[in-house]
N, C-alpha and C positions, 0 to 999 in steps of 0.2 A: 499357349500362354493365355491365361484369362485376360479380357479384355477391362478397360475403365470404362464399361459403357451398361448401366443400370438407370432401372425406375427410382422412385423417387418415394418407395413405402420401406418402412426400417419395424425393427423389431428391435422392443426397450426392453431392458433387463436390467436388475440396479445392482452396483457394485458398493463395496465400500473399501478406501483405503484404511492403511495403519490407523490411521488420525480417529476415524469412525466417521468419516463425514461419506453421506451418501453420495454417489455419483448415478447418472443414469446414463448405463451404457446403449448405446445405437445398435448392439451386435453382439451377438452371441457365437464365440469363438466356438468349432468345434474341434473335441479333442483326440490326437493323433496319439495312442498309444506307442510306444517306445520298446526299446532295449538294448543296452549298450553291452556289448560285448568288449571284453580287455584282453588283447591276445599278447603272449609275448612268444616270440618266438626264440632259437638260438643257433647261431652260424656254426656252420659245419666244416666253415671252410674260407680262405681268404676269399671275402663280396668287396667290391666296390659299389654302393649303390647312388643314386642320385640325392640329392639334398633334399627336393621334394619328394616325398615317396606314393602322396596320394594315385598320381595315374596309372603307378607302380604296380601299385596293391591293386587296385581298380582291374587294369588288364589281366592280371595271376590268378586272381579271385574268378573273373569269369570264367577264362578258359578253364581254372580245374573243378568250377560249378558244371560247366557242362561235359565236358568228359565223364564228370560223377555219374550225372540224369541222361544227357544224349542218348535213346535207342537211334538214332536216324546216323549218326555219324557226322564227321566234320563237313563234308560235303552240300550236306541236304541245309540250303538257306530257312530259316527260323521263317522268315514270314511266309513262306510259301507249305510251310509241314502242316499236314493235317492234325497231328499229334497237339499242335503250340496251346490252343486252351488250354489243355490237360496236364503243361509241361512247367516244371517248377525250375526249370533252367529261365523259361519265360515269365514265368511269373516274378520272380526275382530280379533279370538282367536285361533281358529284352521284352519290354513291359509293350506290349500292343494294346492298339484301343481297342474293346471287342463291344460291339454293337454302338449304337447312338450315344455321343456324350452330350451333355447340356449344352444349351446355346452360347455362352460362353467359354467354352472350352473347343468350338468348332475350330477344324484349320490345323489341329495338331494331331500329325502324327499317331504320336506315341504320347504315351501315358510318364509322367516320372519315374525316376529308378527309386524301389522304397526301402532304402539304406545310404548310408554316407559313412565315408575314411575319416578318421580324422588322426594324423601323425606326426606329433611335433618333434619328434628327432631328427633332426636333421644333419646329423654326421652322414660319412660319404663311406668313411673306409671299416670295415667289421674283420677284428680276427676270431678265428674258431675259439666258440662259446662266448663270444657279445652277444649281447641280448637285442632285439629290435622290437620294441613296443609299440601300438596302434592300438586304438579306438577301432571299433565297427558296429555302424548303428543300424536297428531295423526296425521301419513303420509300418502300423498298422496291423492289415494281417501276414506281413514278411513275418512277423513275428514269430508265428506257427512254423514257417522254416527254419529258425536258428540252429537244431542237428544239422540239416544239410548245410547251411552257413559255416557251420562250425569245422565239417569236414571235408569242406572247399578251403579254409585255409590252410590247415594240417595239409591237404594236400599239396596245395601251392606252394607251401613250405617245402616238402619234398620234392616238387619238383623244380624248385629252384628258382630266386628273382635278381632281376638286375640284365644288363643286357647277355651275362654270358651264364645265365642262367645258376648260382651258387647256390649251393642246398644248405637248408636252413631246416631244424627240426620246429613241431609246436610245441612248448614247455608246456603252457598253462593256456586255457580260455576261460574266464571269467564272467560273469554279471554281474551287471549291477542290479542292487535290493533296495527296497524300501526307505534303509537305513541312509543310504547313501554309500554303502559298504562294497566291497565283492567276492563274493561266493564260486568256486573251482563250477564247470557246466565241463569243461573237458579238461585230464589231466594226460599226460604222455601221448596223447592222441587218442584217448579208452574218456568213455564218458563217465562225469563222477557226479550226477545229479539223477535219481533214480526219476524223478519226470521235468517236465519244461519248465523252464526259468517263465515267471509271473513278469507282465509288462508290468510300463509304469506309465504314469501319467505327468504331462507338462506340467508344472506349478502355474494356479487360475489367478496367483496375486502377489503380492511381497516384494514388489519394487520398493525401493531407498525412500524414503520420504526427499520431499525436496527436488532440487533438481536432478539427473540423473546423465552417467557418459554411457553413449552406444560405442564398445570397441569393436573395431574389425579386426580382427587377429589373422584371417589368412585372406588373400585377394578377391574382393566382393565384384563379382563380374553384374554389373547391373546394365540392361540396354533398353537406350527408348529411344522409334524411331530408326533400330536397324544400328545406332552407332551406342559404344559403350561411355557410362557415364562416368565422370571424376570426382563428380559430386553430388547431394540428390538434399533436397527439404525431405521434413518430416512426413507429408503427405505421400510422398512419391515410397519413402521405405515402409510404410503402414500398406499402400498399394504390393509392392512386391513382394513382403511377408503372410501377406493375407494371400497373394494368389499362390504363393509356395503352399501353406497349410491348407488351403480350400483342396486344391490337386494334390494333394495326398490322402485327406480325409475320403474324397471323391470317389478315387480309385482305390483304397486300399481301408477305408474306415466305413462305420453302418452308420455315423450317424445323418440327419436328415442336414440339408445345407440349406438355408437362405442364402440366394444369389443376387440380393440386394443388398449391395454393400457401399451407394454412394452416398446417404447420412452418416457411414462410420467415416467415411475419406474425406469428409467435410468436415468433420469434428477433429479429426486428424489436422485440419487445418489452424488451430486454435494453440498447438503446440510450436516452439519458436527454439531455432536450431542458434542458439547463441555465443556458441563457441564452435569452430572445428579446426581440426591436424589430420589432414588426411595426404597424404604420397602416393604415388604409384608405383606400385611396383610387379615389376616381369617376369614372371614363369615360363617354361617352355617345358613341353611333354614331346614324347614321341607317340605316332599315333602306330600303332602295328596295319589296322587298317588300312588306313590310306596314304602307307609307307611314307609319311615325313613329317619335319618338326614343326610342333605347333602353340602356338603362343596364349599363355594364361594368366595374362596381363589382368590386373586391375588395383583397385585403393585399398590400401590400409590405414587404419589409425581410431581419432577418433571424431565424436560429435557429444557435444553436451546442450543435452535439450531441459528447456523450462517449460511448465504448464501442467494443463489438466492431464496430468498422464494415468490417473489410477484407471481409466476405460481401458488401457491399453497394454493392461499390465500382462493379460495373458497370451493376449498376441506376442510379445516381445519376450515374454519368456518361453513361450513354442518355440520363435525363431530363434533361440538362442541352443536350440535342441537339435531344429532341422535344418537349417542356416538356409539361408538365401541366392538368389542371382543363379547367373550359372555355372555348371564343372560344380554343383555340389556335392556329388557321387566323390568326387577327388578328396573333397574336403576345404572346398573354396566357400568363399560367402558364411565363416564361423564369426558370430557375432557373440558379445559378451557384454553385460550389463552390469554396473556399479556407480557408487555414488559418489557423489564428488569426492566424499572422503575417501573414496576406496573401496568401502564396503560391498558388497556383493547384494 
């Protein structure tokens, strides 16, 4: 996890909001290319599945990622395979740090996973031919994987989700374009896009005039300190945003990063959290791993912040792309932005 501990030199870049009034930003966001895939899939057979579906997909997705790529077999552990650079099961799912990471990023492991679930259906029970739709997003250079993405799900479908494994066909995989539209990338499981779906990029501006609500829509797991938070000022999610997007761009983006980011965290101080509705609320997964159930607690709701927010307009619309905290691979930490009125 990147640390809050920088010098004290900034790099200015000027912005302007709607209005045309110039701002001068502390920081130059950079940008994490995209791609949203829309999968539906369709049951084969009486599923029961769980209401959350993210750690669902999560675990289905991996195993028949690697079944796909694995020459080594179940057996042979990922960090010990001489193959693991070379290996797009790793590159994708068990992301290793390979060689020196920046000083700020020392102490970790592993690298982030560069994709996220996102699944709002949350029905339990599917009879043969319901449909079960998901989101699945992929940063950076995952991007270049989205074939094999695409035929990790189809086959995860096939071989079946939920605890007693029920088989589900892939109807359709989508993209999303330009337009905001989406376009077939896989149909009946046969690819219907003669080359690879074009990334996109975060929106650099267009936040609401005014004041503006941050929604949490699915459990923002934030921790400082070792214990998880209930609630956080404006400073501390400007922090956690920017360390989500820097370790993405890091490890899976080219552009060059300034890692002096405590004139933006300080400017970040200037914005005032004036209203909030936030609840807690409980998830639980099963881990296959480490054979037991495991708790994916955190807040939802909302915060409505006032201030100088046009510097920050790209950072929050990244995060609203890559989401936040942790368990985002699940599709925890989905944030969404609008204006008092509503508006988007």
């Amino acid at each position: 996890m990147l640390r809050d501990l920088t010098s004290d030199r900034s790099l200015e870049e000027p912005s302007t909001n709607a209005a045309g009034q110039e701002h001068r930003a502390l920081y130059a966001i950079p940008a994490v290319p995209y791609l949203r895939l829309r999968c539906t899939l369709c049951a084969q057979e009486e599923a029961l599945l769980p209401s959350f579906k993210g750690s669902m997909l999560r675990g289905a997705f991996g195993r028949a990622l690697r079944r796909s790529v694995c020459v080594m077999g179940p057996q042979q552990p990922c960090a010990a395979c001489g193959l693991r650079a070379a290996c797009h099961y790793t590159r994708l799912f068990e992301t290793f740090i390979e060689g020196e990471p920046p000083p700020f990023l020392k102490g970790q492991t592993a690298a982030p996973r560069p994709f996220v679930f996102e699944a709002e259906d949350e029905r339990r029970h599917f009879a043969p031919g319901d449909p079960l739709r998901f989101d699945l997003l992929l940063f950076g250079s995952a991007v270049g994987l989205q074939t094999l993405a695409a035929v990790a799900v189809t086959r995860m479908a096939e071989h079946g989700l939920g605890e007693r494994r029920r088989r589900f066909t892939a109807e359709e995989i989508s993209f999303q374009d330009a337009s905001g539209g989406f376009r077939p990338l896989f149909s009946a499981g046969r690819p219907s896009l003669e080359g690879p779906a074009p990334p996109l990029l975060p929106p650099r501006n267009g936040l609401p005039e005014g004041e503006i609500v941050l929604c949490f829509r699915t459990p923002a797991r934030l921790k400082a300190g070792g214990h998880l938070l209930r609630t956080l000022g404006f400073r501390g999610l400007v922090f956690r945003m920017l360390a989500r997007t820097l370790e993405l761009a890091h490890f899976f983006g080219r552009e060059t990063i300034d890692w002096e980011i405590q004139p933006f965290l300080r400017q970040a101080e200037g914005v005032r959290v004036v209203e909030q509705d936030l609840a807690w609320r409980d998830l639980k997964r099963y881990s296959a791993r480490q054979g037991t159930e495991m708790s994916m607690g955190g807040f939802v709701g909302s915060l409505r912040l006032a201030g100088d927010l046009a510097p920050f307009a790209t950072l929050l619309r990244t995060a609203e792309i890559v989401h936040i905290g942790k368990g985002t691979t699940f599709g925890l930490g989905r944030v969404e932005i609008t204006g008092c009125g509503g508006e988007n």
